[in-house]
Backbone as numpy.savetxt, mean C-alpha at the origin, in Angstrom:
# Nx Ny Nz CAx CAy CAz Cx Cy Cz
18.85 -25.07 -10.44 18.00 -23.87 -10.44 18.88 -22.62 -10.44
18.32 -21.19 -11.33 19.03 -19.79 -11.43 18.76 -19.45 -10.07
20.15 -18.81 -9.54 19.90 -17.80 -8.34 19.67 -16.65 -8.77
18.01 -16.17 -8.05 18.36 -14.23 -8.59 19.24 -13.56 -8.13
19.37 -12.63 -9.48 20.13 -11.42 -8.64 19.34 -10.23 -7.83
19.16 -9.92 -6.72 18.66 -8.95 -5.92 19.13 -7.69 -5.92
18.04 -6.67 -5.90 19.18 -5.02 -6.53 18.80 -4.39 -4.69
18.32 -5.23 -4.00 17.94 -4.52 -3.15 19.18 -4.08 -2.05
18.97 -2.94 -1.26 20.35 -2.48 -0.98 20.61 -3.42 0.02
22.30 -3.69 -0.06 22.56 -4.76 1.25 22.04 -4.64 2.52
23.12 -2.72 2.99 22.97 -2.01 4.13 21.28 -2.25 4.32
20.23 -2.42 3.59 18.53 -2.35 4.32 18.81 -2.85 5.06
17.96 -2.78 6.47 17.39 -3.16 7.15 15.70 -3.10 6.85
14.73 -4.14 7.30 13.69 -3.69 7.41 13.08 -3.66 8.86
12.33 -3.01 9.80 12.47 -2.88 11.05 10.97 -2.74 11.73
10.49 -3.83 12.17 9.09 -2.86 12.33 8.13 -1.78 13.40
7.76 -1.53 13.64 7.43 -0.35 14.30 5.98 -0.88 15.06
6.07 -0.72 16.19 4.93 -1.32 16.97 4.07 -0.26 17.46
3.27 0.65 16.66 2.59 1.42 17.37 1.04 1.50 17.16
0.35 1.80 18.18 -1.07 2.16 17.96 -1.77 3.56 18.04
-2.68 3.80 17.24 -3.31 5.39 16.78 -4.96 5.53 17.58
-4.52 6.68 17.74 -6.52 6.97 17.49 -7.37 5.91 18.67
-6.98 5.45 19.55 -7.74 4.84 20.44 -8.16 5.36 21.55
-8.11 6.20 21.78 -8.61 7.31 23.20 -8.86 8.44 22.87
-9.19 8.83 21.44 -9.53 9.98 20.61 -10.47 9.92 19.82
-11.53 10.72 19.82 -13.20 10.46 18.62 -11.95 11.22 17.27
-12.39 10.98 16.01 -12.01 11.05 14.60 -13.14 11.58 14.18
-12.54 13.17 13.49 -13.25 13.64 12.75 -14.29 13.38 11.77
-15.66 13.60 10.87 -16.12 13.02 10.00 -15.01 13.11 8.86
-15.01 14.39 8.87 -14.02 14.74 7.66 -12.61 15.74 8.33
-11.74 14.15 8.78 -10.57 14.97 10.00 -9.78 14.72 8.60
-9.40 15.19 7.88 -8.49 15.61 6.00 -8.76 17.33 6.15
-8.51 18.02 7.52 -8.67 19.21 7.84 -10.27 19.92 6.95
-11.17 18.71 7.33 -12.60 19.35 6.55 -12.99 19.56 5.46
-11.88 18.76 4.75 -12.28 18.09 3.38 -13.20 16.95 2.42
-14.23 16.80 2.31 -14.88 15.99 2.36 -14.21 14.93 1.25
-13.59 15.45 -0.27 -12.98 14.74 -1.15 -11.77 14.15 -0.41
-10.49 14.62 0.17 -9.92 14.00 0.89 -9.85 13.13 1.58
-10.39 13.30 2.30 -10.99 12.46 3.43 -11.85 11.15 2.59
-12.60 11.25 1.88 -12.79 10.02 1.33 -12.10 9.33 0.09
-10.75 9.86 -0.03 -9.86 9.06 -0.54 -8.94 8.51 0.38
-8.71 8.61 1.34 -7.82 8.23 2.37 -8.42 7.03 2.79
-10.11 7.41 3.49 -10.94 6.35 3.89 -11.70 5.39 2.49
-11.37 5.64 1.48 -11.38 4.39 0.42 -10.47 3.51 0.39
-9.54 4.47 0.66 -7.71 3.42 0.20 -7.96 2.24 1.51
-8.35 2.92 3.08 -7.97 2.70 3.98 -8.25 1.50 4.52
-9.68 1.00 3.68 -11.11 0.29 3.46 -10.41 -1.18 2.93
-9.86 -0.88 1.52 -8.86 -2.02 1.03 -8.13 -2.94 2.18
-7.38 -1.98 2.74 -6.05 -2.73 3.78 -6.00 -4.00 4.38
-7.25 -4.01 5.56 -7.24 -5.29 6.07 -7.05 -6.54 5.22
-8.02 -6.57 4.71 -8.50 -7.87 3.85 -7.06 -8.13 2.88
-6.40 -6.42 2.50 -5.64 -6.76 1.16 -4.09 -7.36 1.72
-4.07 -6.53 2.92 -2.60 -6.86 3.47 -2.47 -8.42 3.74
-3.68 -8.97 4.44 -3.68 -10.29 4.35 -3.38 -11.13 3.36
-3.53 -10.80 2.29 -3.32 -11.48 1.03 -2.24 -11.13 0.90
-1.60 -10.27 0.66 -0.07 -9.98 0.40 0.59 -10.73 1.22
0.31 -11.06 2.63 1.32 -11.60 3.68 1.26 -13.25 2.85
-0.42 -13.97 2.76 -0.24 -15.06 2.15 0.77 -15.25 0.69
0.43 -14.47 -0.12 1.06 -14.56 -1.38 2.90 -14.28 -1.19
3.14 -13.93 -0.33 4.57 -13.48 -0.12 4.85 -14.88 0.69
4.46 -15.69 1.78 4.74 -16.49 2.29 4.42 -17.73 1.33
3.89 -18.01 0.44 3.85 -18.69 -0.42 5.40 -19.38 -0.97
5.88 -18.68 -0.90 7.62 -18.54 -2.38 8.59 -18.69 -1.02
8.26 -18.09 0.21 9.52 -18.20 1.27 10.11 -19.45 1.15
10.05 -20.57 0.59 11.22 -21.64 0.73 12.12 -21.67 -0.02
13.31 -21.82 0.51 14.44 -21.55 -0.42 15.14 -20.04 -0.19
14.36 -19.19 -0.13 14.97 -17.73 -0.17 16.38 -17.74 0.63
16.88 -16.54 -0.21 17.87 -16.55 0.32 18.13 -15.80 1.71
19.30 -16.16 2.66 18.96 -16.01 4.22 18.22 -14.25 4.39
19.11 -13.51 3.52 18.25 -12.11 3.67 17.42 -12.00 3.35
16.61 -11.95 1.94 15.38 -12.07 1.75 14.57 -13.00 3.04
14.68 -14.30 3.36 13.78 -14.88 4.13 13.75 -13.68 5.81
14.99 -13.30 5.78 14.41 -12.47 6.94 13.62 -11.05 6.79
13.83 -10.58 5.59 13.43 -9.33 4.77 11.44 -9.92 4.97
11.35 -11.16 4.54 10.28 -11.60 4.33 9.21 -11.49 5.68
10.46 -12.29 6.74 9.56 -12.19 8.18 9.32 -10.75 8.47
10.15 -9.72 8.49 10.03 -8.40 8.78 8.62 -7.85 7.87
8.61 -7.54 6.87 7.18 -7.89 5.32 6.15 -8.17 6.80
6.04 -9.81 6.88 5.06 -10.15 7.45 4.85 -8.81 8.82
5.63 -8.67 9.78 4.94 -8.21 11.12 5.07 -7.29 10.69
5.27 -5.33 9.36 5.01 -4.60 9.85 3.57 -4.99 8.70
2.68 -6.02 7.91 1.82 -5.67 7.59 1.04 -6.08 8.25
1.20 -7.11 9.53 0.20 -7.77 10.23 -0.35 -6.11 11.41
1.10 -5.55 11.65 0.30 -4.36 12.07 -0.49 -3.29 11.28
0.02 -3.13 10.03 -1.00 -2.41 9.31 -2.22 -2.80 9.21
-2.18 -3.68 9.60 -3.67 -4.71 9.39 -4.53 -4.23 10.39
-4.11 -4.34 11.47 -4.61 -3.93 12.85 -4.79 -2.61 12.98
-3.98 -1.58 12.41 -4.24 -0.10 13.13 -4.75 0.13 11.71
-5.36 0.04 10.77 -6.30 -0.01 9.58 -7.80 -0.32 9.50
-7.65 -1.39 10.38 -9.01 -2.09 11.06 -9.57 -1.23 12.35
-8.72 -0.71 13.23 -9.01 0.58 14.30 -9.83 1.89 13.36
-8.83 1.92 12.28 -8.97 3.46 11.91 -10.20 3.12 11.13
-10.65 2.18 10.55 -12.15 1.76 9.72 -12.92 1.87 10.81
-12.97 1.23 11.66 -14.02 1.64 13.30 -14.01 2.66 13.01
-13.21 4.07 13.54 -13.58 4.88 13.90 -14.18 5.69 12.65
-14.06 5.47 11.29 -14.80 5.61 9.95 -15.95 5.68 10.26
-16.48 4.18 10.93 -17.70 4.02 10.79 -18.01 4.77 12.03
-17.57 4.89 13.17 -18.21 5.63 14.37 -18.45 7.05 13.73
-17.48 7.79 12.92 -17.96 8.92 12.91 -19.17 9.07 11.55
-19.84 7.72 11.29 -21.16 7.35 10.57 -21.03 7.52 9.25
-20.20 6.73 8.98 -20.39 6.20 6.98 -20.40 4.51 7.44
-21.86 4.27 6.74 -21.91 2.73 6.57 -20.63 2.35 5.23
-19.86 1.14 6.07 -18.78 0.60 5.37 -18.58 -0.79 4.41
-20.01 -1.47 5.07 -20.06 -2.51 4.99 -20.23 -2.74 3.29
-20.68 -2.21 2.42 -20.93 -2.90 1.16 -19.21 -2.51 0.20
-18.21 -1.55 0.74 -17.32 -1.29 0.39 -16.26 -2.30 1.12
-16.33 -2.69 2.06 -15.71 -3.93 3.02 -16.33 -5.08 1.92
-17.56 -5.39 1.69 -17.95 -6.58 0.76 -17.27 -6.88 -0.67
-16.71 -5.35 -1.21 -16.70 -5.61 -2.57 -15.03 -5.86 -2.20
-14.32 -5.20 -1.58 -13.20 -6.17 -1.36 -13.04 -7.30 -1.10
-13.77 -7.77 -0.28 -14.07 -9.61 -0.39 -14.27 -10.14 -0.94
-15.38 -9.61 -2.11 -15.54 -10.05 -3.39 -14.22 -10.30 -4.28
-13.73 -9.15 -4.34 -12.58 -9.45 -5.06 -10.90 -9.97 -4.66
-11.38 -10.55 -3.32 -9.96 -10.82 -3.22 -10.62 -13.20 -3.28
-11.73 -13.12 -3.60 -12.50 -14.10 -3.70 -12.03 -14.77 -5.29
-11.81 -13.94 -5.97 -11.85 -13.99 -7.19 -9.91 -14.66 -7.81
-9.46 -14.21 -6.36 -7.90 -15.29 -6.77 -8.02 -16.45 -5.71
-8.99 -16.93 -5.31 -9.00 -18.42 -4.64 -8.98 -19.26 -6.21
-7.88 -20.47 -5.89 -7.63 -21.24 -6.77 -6.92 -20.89 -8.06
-6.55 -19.72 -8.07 -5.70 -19.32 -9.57 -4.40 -19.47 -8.39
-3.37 -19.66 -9.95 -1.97 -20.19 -9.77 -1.43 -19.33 -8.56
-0.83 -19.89 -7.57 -0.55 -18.92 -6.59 0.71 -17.67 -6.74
1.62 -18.08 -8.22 2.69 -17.08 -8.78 1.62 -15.63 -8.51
0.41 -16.04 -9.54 -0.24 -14.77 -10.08 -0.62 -14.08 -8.89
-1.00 -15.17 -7.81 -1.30 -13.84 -6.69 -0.27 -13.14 -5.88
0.85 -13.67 -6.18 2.14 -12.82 -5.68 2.20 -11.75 -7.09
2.20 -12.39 -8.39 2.48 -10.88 -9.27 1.37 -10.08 -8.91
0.29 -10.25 -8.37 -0.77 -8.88 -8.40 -0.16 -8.10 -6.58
0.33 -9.28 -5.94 1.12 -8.50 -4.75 1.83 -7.27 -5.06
2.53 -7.89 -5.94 4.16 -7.19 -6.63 3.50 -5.64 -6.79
2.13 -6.12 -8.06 2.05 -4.79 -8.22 1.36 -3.70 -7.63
0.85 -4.11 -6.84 0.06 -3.45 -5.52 1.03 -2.80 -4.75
2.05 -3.51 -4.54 2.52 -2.75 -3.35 3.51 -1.83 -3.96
4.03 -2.32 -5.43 4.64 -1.28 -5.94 3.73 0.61 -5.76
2.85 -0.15 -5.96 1.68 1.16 -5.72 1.24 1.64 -4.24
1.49 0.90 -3.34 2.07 1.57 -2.17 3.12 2.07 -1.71
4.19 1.78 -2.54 5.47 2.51 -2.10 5.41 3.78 -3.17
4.89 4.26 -3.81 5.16 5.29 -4.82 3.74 6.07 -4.39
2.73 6.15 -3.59 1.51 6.61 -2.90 2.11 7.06 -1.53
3.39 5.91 -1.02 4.05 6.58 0.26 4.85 7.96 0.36
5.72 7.75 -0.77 6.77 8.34 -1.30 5.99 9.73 -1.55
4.93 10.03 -2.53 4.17 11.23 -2.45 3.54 11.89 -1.27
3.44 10.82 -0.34 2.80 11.38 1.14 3.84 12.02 1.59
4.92 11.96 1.80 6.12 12.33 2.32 6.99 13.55 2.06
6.51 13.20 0.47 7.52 14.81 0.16 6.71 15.59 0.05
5.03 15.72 -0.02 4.43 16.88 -0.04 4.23 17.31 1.16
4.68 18.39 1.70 4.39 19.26 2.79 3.38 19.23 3.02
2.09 19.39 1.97 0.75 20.03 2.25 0.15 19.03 1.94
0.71 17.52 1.99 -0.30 16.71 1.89 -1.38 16.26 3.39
-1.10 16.37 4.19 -1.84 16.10 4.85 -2.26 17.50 6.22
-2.21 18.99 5.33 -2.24 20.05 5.60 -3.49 20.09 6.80
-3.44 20.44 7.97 -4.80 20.72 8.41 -5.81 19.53 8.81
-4.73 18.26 8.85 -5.64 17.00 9.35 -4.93 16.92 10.76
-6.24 16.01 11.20 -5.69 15.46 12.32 -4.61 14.81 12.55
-4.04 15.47 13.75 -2.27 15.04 14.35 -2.38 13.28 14.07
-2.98 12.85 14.89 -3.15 11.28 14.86 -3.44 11.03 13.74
-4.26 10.94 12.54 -4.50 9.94 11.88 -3.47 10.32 10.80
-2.96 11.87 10.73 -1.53 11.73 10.15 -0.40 11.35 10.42
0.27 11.03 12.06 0.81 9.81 12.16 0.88 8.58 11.89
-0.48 8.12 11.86 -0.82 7.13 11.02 -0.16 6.27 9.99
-0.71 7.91 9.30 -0.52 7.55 7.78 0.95 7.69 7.21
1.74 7.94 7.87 3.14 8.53 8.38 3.60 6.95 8.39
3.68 6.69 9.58 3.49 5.67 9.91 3.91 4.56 9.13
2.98 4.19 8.64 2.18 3.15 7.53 3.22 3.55 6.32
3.15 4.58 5.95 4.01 5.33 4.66 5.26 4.82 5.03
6.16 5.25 5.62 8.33 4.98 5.90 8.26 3.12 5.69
7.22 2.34 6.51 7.29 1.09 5.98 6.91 0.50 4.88
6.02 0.85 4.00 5.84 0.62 3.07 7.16 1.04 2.02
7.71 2.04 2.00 8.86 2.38 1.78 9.93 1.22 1.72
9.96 1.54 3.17 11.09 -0.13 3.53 11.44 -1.24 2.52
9.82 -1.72 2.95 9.70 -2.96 2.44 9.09 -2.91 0.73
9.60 -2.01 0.38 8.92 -1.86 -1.19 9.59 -2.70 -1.93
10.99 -3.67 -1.56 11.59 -4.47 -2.59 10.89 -5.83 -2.46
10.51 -6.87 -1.15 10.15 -7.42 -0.70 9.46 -8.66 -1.75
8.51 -7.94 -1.88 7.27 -8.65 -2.87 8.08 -8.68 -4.65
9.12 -7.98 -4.67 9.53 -7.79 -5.77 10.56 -9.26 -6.11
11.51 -9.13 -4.85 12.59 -9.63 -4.49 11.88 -11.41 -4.44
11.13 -11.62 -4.00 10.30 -12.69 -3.63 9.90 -13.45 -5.17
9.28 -12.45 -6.04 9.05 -12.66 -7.10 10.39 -13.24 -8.13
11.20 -12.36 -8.07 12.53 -12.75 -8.87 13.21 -13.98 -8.17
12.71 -14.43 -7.15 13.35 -15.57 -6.48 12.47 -16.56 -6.98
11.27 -16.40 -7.54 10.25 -17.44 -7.42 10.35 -18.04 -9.00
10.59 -16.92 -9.72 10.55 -16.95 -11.31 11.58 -17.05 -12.02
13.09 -17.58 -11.19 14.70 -17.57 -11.20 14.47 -18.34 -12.86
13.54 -19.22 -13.18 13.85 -19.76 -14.25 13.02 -19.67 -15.26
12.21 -18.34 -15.07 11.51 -18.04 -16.48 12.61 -16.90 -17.18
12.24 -16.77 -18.46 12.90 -15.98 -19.54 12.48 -14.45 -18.54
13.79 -13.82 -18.96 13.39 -11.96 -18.91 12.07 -11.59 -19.57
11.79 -12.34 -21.16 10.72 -11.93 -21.44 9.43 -12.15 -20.96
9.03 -13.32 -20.79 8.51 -14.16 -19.36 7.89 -12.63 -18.30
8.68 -13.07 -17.99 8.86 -12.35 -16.41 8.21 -10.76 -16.67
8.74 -9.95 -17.86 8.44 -8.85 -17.95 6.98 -8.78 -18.48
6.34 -10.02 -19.44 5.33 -9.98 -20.25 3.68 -10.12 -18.81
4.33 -10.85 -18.21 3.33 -11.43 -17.13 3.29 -10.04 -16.05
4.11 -9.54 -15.31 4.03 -8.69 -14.55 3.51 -7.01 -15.08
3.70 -7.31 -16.37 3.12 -6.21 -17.06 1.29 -6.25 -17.49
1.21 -7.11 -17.86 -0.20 -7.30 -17.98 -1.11 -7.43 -16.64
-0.29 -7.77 -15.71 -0.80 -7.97 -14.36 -1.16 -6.42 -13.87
0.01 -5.50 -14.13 0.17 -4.43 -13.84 -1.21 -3.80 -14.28
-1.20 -3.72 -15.47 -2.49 -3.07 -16.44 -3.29 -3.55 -15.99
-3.83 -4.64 -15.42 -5.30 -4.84 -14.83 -5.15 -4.63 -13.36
-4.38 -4.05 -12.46 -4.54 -4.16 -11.16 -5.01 -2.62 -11.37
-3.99 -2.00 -12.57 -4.38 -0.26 -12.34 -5.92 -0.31 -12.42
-6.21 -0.68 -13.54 -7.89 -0.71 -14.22 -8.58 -1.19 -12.62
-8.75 -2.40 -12.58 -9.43 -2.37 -11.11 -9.29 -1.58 -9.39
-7.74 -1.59 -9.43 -7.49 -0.86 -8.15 -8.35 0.84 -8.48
-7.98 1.58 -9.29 -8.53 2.72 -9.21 -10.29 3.00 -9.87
-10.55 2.34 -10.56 -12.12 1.85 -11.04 -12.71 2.25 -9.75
-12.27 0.90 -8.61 -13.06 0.98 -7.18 -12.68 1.77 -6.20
-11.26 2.59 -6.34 -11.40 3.69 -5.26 -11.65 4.76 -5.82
-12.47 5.18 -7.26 -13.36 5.98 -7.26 -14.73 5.86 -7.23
-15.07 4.61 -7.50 -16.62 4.41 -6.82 -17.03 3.95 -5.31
-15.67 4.21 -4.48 -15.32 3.91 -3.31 -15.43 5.57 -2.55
-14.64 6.27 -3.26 -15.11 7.69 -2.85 -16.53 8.30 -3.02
-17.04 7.64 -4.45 -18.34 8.30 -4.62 -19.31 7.67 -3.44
-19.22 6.20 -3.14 -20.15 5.98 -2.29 -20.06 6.76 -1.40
-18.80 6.95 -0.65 -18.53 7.27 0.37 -19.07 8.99 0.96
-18.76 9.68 -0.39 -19.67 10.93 -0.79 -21.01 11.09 -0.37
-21.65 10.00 -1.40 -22.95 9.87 -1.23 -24.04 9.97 0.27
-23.12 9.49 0.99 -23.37 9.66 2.57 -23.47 10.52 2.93
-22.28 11.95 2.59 -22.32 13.16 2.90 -23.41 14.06 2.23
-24.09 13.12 1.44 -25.10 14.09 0.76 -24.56 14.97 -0.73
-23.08 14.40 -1.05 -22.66 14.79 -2.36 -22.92 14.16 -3.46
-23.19 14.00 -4.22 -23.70 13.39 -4.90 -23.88 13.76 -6.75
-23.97 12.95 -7.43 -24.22 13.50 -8.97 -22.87 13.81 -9.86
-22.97 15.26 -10.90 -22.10 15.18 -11.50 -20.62 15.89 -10.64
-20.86 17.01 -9.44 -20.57 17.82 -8.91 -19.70 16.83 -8.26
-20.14 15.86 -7.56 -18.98 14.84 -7.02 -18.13 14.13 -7.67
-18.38 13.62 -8.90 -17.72 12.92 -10.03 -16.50 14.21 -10.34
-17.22 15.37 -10.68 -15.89 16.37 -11.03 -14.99 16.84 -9.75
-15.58 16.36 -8.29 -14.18 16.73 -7.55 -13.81 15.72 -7.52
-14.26 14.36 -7.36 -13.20 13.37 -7.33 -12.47 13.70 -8.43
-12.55 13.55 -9.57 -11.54 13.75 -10.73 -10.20 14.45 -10.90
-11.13 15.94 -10.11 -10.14 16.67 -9.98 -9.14 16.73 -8.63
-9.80 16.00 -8.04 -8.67 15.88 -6.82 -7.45 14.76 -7.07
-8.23 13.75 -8.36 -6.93 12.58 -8.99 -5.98 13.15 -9.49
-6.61 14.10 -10.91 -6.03 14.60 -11.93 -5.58 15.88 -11.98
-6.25 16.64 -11.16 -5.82 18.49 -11.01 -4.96 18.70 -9.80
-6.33 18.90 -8.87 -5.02 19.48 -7.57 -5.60 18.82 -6.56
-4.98 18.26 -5.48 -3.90 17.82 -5.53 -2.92 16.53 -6.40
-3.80 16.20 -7.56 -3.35 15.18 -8.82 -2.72 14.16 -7.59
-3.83 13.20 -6.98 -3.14 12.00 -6.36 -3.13 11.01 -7.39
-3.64 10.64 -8.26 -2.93 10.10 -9.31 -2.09 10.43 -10.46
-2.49 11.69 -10.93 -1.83 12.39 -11.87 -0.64 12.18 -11.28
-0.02 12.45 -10.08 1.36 12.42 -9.67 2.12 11.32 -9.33
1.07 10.39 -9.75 1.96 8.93 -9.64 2.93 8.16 -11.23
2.13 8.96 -12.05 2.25 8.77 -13.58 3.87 8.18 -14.07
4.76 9.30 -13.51 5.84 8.58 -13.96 6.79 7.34 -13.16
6.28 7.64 -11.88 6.90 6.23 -11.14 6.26 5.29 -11.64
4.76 5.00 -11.99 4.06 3.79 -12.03 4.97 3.41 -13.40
4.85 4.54 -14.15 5.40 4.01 -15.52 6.91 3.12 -15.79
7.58 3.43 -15.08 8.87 3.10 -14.72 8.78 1.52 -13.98
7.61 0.89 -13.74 7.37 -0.42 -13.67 7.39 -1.20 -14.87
7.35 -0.72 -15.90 7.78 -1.45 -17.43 9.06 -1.68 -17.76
9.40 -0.54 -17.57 11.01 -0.67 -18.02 11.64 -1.79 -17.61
12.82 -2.23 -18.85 13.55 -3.06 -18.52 14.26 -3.09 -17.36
14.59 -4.08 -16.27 15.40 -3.93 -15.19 14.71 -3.03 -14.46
13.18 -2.80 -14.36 13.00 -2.47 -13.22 13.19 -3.13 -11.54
13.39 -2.42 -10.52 13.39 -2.84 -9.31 12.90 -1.70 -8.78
12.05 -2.07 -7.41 11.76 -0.87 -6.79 12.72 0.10 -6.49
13.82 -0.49 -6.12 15.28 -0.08 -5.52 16.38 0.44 -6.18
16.07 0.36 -7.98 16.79 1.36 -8.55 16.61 3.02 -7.91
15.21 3.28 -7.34 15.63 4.41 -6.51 15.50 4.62 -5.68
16.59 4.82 -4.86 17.00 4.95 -2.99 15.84 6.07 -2.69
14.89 5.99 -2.11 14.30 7.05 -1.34 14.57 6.78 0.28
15.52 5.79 0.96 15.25 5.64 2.39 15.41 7.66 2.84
16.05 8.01 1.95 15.98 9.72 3.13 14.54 10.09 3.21
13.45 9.53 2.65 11.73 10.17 2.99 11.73 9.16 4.27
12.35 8.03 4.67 11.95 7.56 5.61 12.76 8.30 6.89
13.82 8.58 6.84 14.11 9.29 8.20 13.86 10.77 8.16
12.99 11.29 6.98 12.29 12.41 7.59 10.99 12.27 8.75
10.66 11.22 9.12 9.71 11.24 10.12 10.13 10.35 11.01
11.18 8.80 10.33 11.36 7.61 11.45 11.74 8.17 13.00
11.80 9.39 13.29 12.55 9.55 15.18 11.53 9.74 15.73
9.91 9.74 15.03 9.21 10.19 15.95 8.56 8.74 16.66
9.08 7.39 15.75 8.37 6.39 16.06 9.65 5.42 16.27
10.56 6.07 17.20 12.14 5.45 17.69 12.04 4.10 18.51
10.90 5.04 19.18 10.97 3.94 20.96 10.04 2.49 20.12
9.14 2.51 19.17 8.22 1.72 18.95 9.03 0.52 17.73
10.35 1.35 17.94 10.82 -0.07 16.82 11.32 -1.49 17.83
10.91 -1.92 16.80 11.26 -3.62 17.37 12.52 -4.53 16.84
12.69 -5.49 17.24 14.17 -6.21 17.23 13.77 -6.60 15.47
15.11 -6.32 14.74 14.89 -7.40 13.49 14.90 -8.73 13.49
13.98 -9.26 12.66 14.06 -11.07 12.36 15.18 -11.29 12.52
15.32 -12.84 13.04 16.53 -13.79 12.73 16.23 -14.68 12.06
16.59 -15.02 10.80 16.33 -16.42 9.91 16.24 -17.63 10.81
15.40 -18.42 10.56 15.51 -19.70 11.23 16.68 -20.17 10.65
């Protein structure tokens, strides 16, 4: 069997961070500093997590045999900081619903669709990992360098999201690294043809439903019609363009020799990692 080659940096560490949010504090309806479009893109994305992180942890633990000793510990680290995202995701959906948006048919349609890879080849549900989380590390990466992204929200649930963001970061090679270990003996073309088409339908569905994820979510507030359709849009595509501004990283998932890790961003992670010092935990040891 081919050994991959890994671009991921030696010096990583991945490290995880044990903290909890928002539990002795009521949450704004619209704490996105009183934004109602905001705020229900955060609480669309936020909606995904549980159910999705779970799947990522399965699909990544899938391929762990064999890995090599760093990756397999890269892997255990993967697992506990998403088992906590899982948990302080599932808090922050409570308090969603406490401050009164019914969640439940947007909780369903993720079930629905994570229903829909029971029994397909288990590679494919690591390549739709791959490309998911590629799309969390380049959604982190924008949280981070915009100053004014989370302008006027609440302290806590922008820790949070803080939080959640520097690890996703981290671990952005992970699912990648896992993959090139798993697929050591398909062709480059192979490899690039499959993760690309994977790519193109995760975009089409991932963003399809977190804009009819915002509109529902709207709809609650009493927004509704064409007036909501044009701020969601414009909050993707205009200002603050949360997708528009993903355009050229996502794109850069085609290219030949992509890796997440052709570009070093760990400096967005120690722009915030000292505030969550005391909450880091010991790194894995390979069995």
């Amino acid at each position: 069997m081919t050994t991959a080659v890994l671009k991921t940096p030696v010096d990583l560490t991945i490290t995880p961070r044990d903290r909890r949010f928002g539990r002795n504090s009521p949450q704004a309806r619209w704490w996105m500093g009183g934004d109602p479009i905001a705020t229900a893109f955060y609480n669309a994305l936020s909606i995904t997590f549980p159910k999705g992180e779970a799947f990522f942890i399965e699909s990544v633990k899938a391929f762990r045999n064999g890995a090599p000793e760093k990756l397999e510990r890269e892997i255990k680290a993967f697992i506990q900081q998403e088992v906590m995202h899982s948990r302080e995701h599932v808090s922050f959906n409570r308090r969603v619903a406490d401050a009164g948006y019914d969640l439940a048919g947007l909780e369903q349609q993720v079930a629905q669709s994570l229903e829909l890879t029971k029994g397909r080849p288990e590679i494919l549900n690591l390549c739709v990992t791959m490309a998911l989380e590629h799309y969390t590390a380049i959604l982190a990466a924008q949280f981070l360098k915009d100053a004014n992204a989370f302008k006027g929200a609440d302290q806590e649930q922008v820790d949070l999201w803080k939080w959640h963001a520097i690890e996703e970061i981290e671990h952005k090679g992970v699912a990648y690294d896992t993959w090139m270990h798993a697929t050591c003996d398909w062709t480059r073309f192979k490899r690039w043809k499959v993760k690309s088409i994977m790519m193109l339908l995760v975009t089409k569905n991932f963003w399809t439903n977190r804009y009819k994820g915002m509109l529902t979510l709207l709809e609650q507030d009493g927004i509704t019609g064409w007036s909501a359709k044009a701020r969601v849009l414009w909050f993707l595509f205009g200002t603050p363009g949360a997708l528009r501004r993903l355009t050229f990283a996502w794109a850069a998932y085609f290219l030949p020799g992509f890796h997440p890790w052709n570009h070093d961003d760990r400096s967005l992670i120690a722009t915030v990692d000292s505030a969550y010092e005391d909450a880091r935990m010991a790194a894995p040891i390979a069995a």
